[in-house]
N, C-alpha and C positions, 0 to 999 in steps of 0.2 A: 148425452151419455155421461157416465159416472167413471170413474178408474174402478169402480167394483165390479165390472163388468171384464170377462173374461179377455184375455190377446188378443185372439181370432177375432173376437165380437167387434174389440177399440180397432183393432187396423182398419177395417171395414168405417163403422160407422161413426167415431171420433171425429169433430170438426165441419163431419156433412149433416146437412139438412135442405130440405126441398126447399129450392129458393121461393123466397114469398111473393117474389111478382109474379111468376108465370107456371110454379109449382115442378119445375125441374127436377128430377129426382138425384142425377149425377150434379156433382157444383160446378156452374158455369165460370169457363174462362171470362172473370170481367177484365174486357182489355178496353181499360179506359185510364186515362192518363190522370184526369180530376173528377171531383165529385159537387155537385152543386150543395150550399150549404142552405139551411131552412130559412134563414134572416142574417142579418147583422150579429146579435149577441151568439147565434149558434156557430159562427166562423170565428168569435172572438174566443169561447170558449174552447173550443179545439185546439185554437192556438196556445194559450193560457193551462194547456194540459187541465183543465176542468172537466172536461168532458170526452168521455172514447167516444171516435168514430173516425173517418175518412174523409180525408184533406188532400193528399198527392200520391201518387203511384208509386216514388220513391219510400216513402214514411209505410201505407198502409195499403192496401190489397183487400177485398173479401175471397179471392182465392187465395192469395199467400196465405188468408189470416185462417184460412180453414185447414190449411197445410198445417199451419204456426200450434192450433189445438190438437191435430191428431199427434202430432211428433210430441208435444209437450205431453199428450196424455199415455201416451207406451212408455215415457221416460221418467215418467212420475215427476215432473215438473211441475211448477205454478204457473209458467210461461214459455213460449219461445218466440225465437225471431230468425226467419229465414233469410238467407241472401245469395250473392249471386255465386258463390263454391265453397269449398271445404276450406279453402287457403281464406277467403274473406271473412269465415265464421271464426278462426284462429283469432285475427285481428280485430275481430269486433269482440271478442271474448277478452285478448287483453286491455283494450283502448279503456274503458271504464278505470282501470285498474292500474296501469302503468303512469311514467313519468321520466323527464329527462334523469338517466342515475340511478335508476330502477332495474331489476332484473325478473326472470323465470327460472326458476329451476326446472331444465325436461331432461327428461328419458334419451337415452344414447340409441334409445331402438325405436325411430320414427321413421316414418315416410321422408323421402327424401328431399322430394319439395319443403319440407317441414324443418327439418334440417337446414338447407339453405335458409327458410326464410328469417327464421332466429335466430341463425349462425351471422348474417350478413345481414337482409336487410331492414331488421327491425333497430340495427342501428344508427338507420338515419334518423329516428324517431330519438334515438340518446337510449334504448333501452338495451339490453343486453340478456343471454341466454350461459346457464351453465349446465351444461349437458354433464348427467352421470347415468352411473349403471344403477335402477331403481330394482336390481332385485339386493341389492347395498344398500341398505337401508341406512347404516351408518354412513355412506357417503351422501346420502339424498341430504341425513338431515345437517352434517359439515358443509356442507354448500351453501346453506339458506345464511344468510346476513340480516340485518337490518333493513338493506332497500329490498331482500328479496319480496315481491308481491304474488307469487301464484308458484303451484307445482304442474306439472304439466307432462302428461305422459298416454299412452293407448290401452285401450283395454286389449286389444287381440293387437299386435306391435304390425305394423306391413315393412320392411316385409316378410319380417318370420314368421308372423304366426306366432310370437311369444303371446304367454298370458301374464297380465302385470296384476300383481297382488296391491289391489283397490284398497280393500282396508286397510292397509297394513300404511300405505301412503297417505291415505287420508286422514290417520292417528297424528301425521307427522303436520300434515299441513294444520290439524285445527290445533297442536301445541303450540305452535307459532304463530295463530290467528290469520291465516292465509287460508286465501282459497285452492280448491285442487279443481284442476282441472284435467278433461277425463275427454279424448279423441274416440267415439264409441262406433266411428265409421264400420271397422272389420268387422266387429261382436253383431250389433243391430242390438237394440233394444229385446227383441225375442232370445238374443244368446247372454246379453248382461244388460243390466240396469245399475249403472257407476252412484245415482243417486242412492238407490237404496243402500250402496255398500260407501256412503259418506263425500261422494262427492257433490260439488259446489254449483259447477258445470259442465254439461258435457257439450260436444261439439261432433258435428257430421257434416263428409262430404253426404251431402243426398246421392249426387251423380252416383255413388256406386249401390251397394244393396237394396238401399230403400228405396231408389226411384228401379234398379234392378235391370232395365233392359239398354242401357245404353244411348239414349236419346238425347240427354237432357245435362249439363252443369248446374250445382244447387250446393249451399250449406246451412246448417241448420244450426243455435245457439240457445241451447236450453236450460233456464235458472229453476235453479232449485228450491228456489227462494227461503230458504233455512240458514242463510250465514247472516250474521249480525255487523253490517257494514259502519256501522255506529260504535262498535266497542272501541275501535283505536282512531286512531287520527292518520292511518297507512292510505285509505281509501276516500280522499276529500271530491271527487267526483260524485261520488252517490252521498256521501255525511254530509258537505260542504253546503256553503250556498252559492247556487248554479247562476254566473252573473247572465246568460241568454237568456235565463227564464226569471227574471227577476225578484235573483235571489231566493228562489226553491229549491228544499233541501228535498233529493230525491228519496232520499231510504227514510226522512221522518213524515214524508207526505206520500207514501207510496207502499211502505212498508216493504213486505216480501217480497213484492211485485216491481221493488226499486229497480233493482238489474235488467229487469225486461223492457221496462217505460226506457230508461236510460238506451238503453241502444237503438231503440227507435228513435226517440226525440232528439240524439243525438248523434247518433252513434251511426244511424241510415242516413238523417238528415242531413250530416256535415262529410263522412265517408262518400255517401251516395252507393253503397255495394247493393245495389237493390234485384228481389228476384221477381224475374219477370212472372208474370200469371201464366205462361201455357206452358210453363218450366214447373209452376206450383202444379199446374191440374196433372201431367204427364207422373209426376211423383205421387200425387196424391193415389191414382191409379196404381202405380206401382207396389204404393203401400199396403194395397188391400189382400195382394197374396205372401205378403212379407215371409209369415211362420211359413206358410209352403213352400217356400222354394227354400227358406234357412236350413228345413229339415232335407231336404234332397240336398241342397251343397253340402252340408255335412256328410249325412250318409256317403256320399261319392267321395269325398273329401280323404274320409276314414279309411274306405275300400283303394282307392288309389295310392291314398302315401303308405297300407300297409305294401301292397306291389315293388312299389318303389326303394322300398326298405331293404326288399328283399334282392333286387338287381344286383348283378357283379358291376355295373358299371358304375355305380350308386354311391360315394364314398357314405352320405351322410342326408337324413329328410329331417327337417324340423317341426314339425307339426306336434305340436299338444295333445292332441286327439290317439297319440300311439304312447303305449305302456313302457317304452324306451325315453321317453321326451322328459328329461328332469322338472319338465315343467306339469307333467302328468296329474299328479297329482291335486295341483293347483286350479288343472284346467278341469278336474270335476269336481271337486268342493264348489269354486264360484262361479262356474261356467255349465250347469246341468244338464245343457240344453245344447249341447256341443263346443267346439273348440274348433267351430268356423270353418270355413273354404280356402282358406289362403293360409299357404307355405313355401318353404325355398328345398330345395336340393339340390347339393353340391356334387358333383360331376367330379370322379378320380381325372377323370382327363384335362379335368383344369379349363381356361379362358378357351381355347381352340376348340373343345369338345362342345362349351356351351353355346358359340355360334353355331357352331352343326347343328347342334340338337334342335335349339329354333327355328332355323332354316326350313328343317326336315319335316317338320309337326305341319298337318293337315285339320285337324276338329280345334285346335287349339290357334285361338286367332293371337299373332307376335302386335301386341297395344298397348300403349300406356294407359292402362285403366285396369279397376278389379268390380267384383261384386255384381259381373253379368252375368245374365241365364246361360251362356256362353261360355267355355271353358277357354281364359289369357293365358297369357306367357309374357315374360319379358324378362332381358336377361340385365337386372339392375347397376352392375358395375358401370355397364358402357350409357346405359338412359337417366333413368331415374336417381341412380346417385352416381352420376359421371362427374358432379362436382364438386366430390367430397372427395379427401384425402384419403390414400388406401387406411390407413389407421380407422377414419371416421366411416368408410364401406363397411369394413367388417366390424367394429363395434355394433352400428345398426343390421347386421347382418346378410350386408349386400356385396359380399369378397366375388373377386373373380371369377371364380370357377365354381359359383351358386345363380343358379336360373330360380325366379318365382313362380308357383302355379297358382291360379286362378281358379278352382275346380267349380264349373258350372253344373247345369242342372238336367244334362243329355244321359245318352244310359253308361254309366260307369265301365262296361265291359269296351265299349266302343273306345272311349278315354283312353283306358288300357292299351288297348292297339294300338292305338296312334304312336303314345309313347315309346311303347316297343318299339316300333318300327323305325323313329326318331333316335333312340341311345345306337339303336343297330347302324345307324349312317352315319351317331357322330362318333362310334370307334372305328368303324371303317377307314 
């Protein structure tokens, strides 16, 4: 398959082909741990990075690697590299990149595992995070120093449902010769493509949209391969010479393809974040009705937070997708294709209301997780950002008396009900 070939076409058949031993038409879970090599020189080779193929289950997969093309070909990537969640695609995204003294600059409106993990524990590695507000553009670019190495921010923010202005960041990241990196979990590739509007990397949990039903943990790490890892001396991992592999400079023997080889060869190899094959096939399954169900969460998405907008109990919905949303505007310039499932709404009755209201909800499953056919909920204060600082809640846009919705892919009016009947038991 070609990237000239249309969404619907690539989600489908991107990365699949009828396996050649037995002519399979869906791609077989290979659950095998190793792979027998043809001789001598062909295991020396593969070691020697001389030659693609498969060596151990950790490094290489032909399911993952089927996975690894269709995600890189929706994303307009040269490459990618799957593993085992969204939080391990984060870290194998900065690991090429960082160093002891080093930092990221992200976005104050992340997931909140995401938040912890660069708040806290990327500093046992010496690296550090400076969180600002990226619709500040001026504060994005006062933040970046000299060790800064990467920008880092979402296309669709969880949990609001903000829209992050892509180019406008990624203007910032290439004056300073950094790369941006781009969280494209909420959006999907059907709703944004971070590469085409300049970003370096993007990064996905699989588990939510793209694999879509629930099953399965998975993250995905896609190069763009368009940054020049050679201009400066900030990125000695890929410019450098690599003393494991004896002294091979990855980005002058790899080229575009440096940042890709790099996290396999090393980055799987030495982490071990590996995803398993019936983790790969269950996604790769999943990806095949991707635009269908993006357009039904949308649609539902729309139809519901306009509802909700309109409730007395309602103080306030964030959703992009509504011509009230300061971010409106934004979200249909670069977002054409909607402004996503996921949003929060903040409840007049404050913390006490937002427990009710969870309680109360019947179609709408209370989980830590988004991007199901299934319409979630969760109320972020007390879960997801329960250990962040009220200051750092509501910057990310996780305060008290804000519940998230999930809006899945069942019939909108149903939705509706629920809800009503949920605000009605938490003013009660």
């Amino acid at each position: 398959m070609t990237k000239t070939h249309g969404f619907d076409t690539l989600q489908i058949h991107a990365g699949a082909r009828p396996d050649p031993a037995t002519g399979a038409r869906q791609t077989p879970i290979y659950q095998t741990t190793a792979y027998v090599f043809r001789d001598a020189d062909h295991a020396a080779a593969l070691f020697n990075l001389q030659e693609v193929g498969y060596i151990y289950s950790r490094l290489t997969n032909p399911t993952v690697a089927a996975l690894q093309e269709r995600v890189a070909t929706l994303e307009g990537g040269v490459g990618a590299v799957c593993c085992s969640s969204g939080h391990a695609a984060q870290i194998m995204a900065l690991f090429p990149l960082m160093g002891p003294g080093r930092n990221v600059v992200s976005s104050t409106r992340l997931y909140g595992g995401t938040v912890t993990q660069f708040s806290q524990t990327i500093k046992r590695f010496g690296w550090s995070a400076r969180f600002v507000d990226t619709d500040d553009l001026d504060a994005v670019e006062a933040a970046i120093d000299d060790d800064t190495r990467a920008l880092f921010c979402e296309s669709i923010a969880n949990p609001g449902g903000y829209v992050t202005d892509i180019p406008a960041m990624a203007k910032i990241a290439d004056k300073h010769g950094i790369p941006l990196i781009v969280d494209n979990t909420s959006a999907t590739p059907y709703l944004c493509r971070p590469i085409e509007m300049g970003a370096t990397l993007v990064v996905h949990s699989l588990t939510k949209y793209m694999t879509g039903n629930g099953t399965v943990t998975g993250g995905a790490l896609v190069d763009s391969g368009k940054f020049d890892w050679s201009a400066s001396d900030k990125f000695p991992s890929l410019s450098a010479p690599e003393p494991a592999y004896h002294g091979l400079k990855f980005h002058e023997t790899f080229g575009n393809l440096a940042f890709t080889f790099h996290s396999i060869a090393i980055g799987l190899r030495d982490l071990g974040m590996t995803l398993n094959p019936q983790a790969a096939h269950y996604t790769l399954l999943g990806i095949e009705t991707l635009s269908l169900r993006m357009e039904r969460h949308v649609k539902n998405a729309v139809k519901v937070a306009e509802w909700l907008e309109k409730h007395d109990a309602v103080e306030a919905v964030t959703y992009a997708g509504l011509p009230s949303s300061p971010w409106y505007q934004r979200a249909q310039k670069l977002y054409p294709n909607g402004a996503g499932g996921l949003f929060t709404v903040a409840l007049k009755g404050g913390y006490d209301a937002c427990v009710k209201f969870v309680d109360a909800l019947d179609l709408f499953s209370h989980v830590a997780n988004l991007g199901d056919t299934r319409s979630l909920v969760i109320h972020s204060a007390s879960t997801t950002h329960r250990q962040l600082t009220p200051e750092q809640q509501k910057a990310a846009g996780a305060a008290p008396n804000v519940v998230r919705l999930s809006i899945g892919i069942e019939d909108a009016d149903d939705l509706i009900a629920d809800l009503d009947q949920a605000l009605a038991s938490a003013g009660s």
